[in-house]
Backbone as a chain_set.jsonl record, in Angstrom:
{"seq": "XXXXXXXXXXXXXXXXXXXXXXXXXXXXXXXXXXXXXXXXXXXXXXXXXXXXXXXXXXXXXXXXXXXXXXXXXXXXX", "coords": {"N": [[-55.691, -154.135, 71.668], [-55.18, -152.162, 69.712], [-52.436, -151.505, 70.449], [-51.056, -153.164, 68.931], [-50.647, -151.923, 66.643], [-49.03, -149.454, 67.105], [-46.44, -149.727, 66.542], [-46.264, -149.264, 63.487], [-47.73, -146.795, 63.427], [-45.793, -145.052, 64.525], [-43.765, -145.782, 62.712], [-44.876, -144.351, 60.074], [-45.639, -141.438, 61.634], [-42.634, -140.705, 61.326], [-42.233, -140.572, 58.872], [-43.875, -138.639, 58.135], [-43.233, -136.697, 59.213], [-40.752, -135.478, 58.459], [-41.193, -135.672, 55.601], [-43.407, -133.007, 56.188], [-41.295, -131.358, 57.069], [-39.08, -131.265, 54.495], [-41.172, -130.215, 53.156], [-41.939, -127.96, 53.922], [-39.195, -126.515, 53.586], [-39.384, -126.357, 51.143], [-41.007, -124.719, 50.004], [-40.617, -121.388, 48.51], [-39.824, -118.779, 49.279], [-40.146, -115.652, 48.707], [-39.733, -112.658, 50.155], [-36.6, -111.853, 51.021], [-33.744, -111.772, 53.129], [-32.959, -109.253, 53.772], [-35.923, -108.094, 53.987], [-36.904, -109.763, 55.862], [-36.108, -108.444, 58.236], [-37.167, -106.006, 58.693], [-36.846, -104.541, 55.916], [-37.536, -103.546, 52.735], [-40.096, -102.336, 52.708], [-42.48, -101.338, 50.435], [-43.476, -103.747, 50.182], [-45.326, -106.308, 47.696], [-48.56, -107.966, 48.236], [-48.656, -110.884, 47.845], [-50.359, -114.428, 45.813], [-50.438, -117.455, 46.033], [-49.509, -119.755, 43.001], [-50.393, -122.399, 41.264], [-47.509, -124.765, 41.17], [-46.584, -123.716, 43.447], [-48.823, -123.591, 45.108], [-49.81, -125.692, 45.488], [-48.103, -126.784, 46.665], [-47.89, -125.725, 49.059], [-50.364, -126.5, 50.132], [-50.117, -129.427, 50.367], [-48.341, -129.334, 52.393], [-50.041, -128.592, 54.344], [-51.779, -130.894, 54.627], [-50.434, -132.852, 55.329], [-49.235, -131.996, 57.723], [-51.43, -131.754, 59.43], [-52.423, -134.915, 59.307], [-49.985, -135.425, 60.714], [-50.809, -133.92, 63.389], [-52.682, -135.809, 64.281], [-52.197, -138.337, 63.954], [-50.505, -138.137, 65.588], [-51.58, -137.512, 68.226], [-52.965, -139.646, 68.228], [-51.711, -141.838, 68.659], [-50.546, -140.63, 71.142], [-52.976, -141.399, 72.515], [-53.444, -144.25, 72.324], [-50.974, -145.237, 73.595]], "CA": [[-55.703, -154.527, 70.277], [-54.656, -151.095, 68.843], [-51.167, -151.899, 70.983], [-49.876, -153.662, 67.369], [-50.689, -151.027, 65.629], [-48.256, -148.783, 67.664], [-44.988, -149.225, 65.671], [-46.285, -148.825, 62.337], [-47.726, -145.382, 63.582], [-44.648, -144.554, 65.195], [-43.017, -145.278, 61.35], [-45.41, -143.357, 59.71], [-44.817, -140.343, 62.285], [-41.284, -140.08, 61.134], [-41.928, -140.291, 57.28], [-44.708, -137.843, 58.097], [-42.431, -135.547, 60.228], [-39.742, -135.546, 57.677], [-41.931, -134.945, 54.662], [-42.834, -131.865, 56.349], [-39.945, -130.168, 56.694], [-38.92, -131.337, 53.401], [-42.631, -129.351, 52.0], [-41.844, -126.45, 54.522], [-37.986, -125.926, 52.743], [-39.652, -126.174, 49.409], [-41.583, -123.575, 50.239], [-39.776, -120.594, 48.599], [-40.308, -117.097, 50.184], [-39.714, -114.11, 48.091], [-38.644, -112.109, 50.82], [-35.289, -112.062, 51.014], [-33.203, -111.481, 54.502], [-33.599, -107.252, 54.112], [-37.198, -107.839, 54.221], [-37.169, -109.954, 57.361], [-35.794, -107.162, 59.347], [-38.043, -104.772, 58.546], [-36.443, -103.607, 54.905], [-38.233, -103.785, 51.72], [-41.08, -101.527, 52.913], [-42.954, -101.307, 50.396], [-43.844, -105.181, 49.695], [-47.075, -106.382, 47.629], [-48.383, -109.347, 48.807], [-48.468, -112.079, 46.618], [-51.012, -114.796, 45.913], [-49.809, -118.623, 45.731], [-50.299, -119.988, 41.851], [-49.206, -123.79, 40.56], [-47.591, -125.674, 42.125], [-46.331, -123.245, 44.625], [-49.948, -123.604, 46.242], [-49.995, -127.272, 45.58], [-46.733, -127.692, 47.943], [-48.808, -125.246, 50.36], [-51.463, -127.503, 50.119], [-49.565, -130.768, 50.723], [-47.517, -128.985, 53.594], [-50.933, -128.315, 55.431], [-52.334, -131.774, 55.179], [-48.972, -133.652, 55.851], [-48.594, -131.702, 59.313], [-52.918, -132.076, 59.85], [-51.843, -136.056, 59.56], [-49.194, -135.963, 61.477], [-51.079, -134.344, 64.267], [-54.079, -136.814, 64.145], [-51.447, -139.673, 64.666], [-49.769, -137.901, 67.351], [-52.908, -137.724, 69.381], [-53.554, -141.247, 68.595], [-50.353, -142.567, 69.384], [-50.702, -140.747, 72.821], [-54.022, -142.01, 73.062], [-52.984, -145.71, 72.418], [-50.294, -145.595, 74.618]], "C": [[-55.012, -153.492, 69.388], [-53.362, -150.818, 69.019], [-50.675, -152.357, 69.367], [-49.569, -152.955, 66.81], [-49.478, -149.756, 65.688], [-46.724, -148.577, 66.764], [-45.499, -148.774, 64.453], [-46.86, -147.279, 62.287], [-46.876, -144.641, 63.759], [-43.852, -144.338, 63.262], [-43.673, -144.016, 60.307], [-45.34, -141.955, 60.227], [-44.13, -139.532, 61.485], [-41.138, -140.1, 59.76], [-43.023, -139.264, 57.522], [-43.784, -136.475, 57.938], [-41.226, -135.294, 59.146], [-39.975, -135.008, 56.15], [-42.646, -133.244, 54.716], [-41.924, -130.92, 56.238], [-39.285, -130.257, 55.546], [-39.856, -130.139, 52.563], [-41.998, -127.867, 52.606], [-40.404, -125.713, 54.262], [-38.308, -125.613, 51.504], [-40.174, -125.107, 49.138], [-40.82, -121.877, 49.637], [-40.767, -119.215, 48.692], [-39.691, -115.926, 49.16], [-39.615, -112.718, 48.637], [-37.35, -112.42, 50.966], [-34.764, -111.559, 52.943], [-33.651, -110.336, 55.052], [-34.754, -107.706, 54.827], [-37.474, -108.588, 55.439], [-36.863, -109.703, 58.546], [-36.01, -106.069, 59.362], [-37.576, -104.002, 57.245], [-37.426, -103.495, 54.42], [-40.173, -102.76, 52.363], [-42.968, -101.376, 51.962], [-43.767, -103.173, 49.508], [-45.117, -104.938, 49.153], [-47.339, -107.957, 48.404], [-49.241, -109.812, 47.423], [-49.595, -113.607, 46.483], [-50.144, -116.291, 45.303], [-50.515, -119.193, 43.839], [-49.528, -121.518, 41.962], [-48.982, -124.661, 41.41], [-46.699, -124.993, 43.37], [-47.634, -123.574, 45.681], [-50.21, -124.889, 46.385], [-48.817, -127.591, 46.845], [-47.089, -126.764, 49.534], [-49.299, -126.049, 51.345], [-50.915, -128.978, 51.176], [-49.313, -130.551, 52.204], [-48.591, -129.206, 54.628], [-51.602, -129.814, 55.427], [-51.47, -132.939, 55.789], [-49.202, -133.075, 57.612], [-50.296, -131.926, 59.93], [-52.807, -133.615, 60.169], [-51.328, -136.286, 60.774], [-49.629, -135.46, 63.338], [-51.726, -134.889, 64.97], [-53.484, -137.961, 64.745], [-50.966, -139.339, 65.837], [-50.767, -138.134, 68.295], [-53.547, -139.103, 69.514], [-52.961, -141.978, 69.167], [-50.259, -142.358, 70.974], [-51.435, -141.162, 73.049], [-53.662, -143.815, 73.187], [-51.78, -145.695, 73.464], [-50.582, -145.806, 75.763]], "O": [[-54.337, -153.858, 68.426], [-52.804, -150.09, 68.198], [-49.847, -151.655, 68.786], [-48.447, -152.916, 66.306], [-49.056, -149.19, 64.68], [-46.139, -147.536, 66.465], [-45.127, -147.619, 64.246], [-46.574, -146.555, 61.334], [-46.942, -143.512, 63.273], [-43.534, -143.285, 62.71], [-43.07, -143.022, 59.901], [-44.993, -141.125, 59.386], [-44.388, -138.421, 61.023], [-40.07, -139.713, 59.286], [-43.037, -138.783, 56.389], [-43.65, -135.627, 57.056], [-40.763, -134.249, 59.604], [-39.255, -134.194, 55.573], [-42.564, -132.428, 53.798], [-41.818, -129.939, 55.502], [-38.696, -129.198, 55.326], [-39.462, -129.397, 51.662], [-41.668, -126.903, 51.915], [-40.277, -124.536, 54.596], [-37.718, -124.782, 50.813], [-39.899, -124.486, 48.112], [-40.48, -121.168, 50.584], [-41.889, -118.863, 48.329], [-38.509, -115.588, 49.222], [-39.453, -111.737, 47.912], [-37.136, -113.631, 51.034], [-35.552, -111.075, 53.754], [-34.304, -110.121, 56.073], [-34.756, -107.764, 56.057], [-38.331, -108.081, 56.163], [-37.108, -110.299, 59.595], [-35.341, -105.169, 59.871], [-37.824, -102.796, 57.281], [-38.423, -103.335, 55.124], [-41.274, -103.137, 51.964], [-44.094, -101.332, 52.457], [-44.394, -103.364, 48.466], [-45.914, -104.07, 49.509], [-46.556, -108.752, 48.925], [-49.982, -109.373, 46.543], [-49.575, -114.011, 47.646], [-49.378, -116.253, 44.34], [-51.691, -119.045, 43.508], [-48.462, -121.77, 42.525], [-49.741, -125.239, 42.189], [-46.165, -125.735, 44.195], [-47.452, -123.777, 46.881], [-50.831, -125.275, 47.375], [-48.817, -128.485, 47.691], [-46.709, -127.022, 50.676], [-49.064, -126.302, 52.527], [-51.261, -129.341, 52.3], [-49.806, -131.236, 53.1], [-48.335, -129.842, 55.65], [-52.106, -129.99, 56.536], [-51.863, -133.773, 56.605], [-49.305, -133.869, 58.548], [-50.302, -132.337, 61.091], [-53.081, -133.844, 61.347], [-51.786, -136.982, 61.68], [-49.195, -136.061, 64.321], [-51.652, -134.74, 66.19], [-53.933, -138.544, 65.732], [-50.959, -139.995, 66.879], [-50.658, -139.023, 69.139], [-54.279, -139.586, 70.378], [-53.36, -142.732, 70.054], [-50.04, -143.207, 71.838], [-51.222, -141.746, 74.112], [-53.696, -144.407, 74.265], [-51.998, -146.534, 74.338], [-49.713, -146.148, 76.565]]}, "num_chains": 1, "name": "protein.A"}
């Protein structure tokens, strides 16, 4: 019975999977290159405000989704 259901998971998936990496580019990093080869030394660290933590946010329940369906999708198969 849950066989029908199979493509429209499968579409969902790939607007899932896609919305991800969309959230996880949006994401902007205030390190710069230096600092991800060991420059910038003495970094502070920084606390998300706005809607930087809102597109956090999203990022982490978008990919929590997407791997809920994955496991279902293998399970239905």
């Amino acid at each position: 019975m849950l066989q029908q259901w199979l493509p429209a998971i499968r579409i969902v998936q790939i607007i899932l999977g896609v919305a991800v990496i969309i959230f996880i580019l949006l994401q902007v990093r205030s390190a710069g290159l230096g600092s991800a080869f060991g420059g910038s030394a003495g970094s502070v660290f920084k606390t998300r405000r706005g809607v930087e933590r809102l597109i956090f946010n999203i990022t982490i329940v978008f990919v929590v989704l997407f791997a809920l369906l994955s496991v279902l999708s293998a399970a239905i198969h």
